[in-house]
N, C-alpha and C positions, 0 to 999 in steps of 0.2 A: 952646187948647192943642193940640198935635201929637201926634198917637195915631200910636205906633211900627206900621207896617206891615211890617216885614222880616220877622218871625217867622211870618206866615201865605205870605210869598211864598218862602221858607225851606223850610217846609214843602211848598205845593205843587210846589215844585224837585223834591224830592226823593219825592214820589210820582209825578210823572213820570218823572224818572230811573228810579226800579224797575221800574216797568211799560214802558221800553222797553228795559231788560236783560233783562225777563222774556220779550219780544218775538224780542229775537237769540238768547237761550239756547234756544229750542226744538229740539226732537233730532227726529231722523227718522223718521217713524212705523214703528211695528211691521211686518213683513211677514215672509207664512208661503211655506215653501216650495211650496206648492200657487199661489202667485201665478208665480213663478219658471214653475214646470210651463205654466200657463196660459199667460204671454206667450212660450215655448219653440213652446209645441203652435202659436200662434198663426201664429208666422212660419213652422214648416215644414206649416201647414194641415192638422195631427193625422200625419204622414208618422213612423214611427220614425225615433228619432236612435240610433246607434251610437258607442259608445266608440272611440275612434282614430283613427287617419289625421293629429288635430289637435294642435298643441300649443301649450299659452298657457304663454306666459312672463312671467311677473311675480318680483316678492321674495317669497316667504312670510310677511316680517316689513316693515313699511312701517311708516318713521318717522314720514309727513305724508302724510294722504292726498288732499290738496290738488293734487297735480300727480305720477300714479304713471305711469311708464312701463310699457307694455305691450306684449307682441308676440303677431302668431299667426301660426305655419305650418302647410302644409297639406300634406300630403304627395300630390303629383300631378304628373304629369308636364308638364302644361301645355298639351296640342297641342289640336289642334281635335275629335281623339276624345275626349278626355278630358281636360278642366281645371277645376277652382273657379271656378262662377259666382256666389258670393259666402262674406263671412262677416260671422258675428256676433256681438258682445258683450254677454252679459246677465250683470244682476249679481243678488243675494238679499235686500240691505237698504237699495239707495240710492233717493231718493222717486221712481225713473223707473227702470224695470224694464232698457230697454233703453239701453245705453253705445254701442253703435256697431254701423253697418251700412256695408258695402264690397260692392261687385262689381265683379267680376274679368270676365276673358275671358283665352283660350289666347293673346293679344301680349301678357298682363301678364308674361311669363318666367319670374314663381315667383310662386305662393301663397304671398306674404307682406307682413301688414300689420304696421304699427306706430305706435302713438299715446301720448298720456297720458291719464290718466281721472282721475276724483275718488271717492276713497271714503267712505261716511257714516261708516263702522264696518268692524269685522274681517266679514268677509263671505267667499261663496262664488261666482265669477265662471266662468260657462260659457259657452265660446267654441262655438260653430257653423259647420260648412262646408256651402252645397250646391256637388255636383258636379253638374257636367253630365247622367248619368245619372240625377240626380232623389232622390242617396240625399243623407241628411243623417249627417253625424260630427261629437264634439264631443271636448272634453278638458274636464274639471272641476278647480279650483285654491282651495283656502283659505286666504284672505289675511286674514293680522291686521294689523288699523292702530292703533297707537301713539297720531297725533292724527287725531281722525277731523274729514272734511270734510263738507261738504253740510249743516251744521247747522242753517243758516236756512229751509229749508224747500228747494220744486222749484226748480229749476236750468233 
């Protein structure tokens, strides 16, 4: 006689199926603003950063953070006395501290970059300039996201 086997392969179907929805559903791990601090101090090698000079543009409110457009200007003149030798994008909550690094020189014609990023969650994104002179400026921006990206873990 034939002993029905579906009902155990049935079953193991669908204890694998859960455990690898339980696998994609994982969220972004927690992170405190003293991390944010740390990978900041890091790239300008503990140097003060100043409020100004910089400005992130983003939406305040972000439908899908999947694919967000971003901009930074910097305000500077651009010449060989004085221009942006780089900037930087650091975010608060996605599982890699730092979104982007550029450098510049006085033939780029303006401090100004532009990309897309991916957000885990509604988060805090601080843009960084150095100038030439050695000082750093940043602009801080709070962005909420709608649907959040980065869910499967590092990127």
């Amino acid at each position: 006689m034939k002993q029905n086997t579906a009902l155990p392969r049935r079953r193991l179907l669908a204890l694998g199926m859960g455990a690898a929805g339980l696998l994609v559903i994982r969220t972004a791990p927690a992170q405190t603003p003293e991390e944010l601090a740390a990978a900041i101090a890091a790239y300008t090698g503990g140097a003060p950063v100043t409020a100004g000079k910089v400005r992130l543009e983003i939406e305040k409110i972000v439908d899908n953070g999947n694919a967000v457009p971003v901009t930074v200007r910097v305000d500077s003149p651009m010449t060989a006395a004085g221009h942006v030798t780089a900037i930087a994008i650091y975010n608060e909550r996605n599982p890699q501290r730092e979104v982007a690094k550029f450098t510049l020189g006085p033939r780029a014609g303006k401090a100004e970059v532009a990309t897309r990023i991916r957000l885990a969650t509604s988060q805090k994104l601080v843009a960084i300039a150095r100038l030439s002179d050695g000082s750093y400026w940043s602009h801080t921006v709070d962005v909420v996201v709608a649907l959040a990206a980065c869910i499967e873990g590092d990127i």
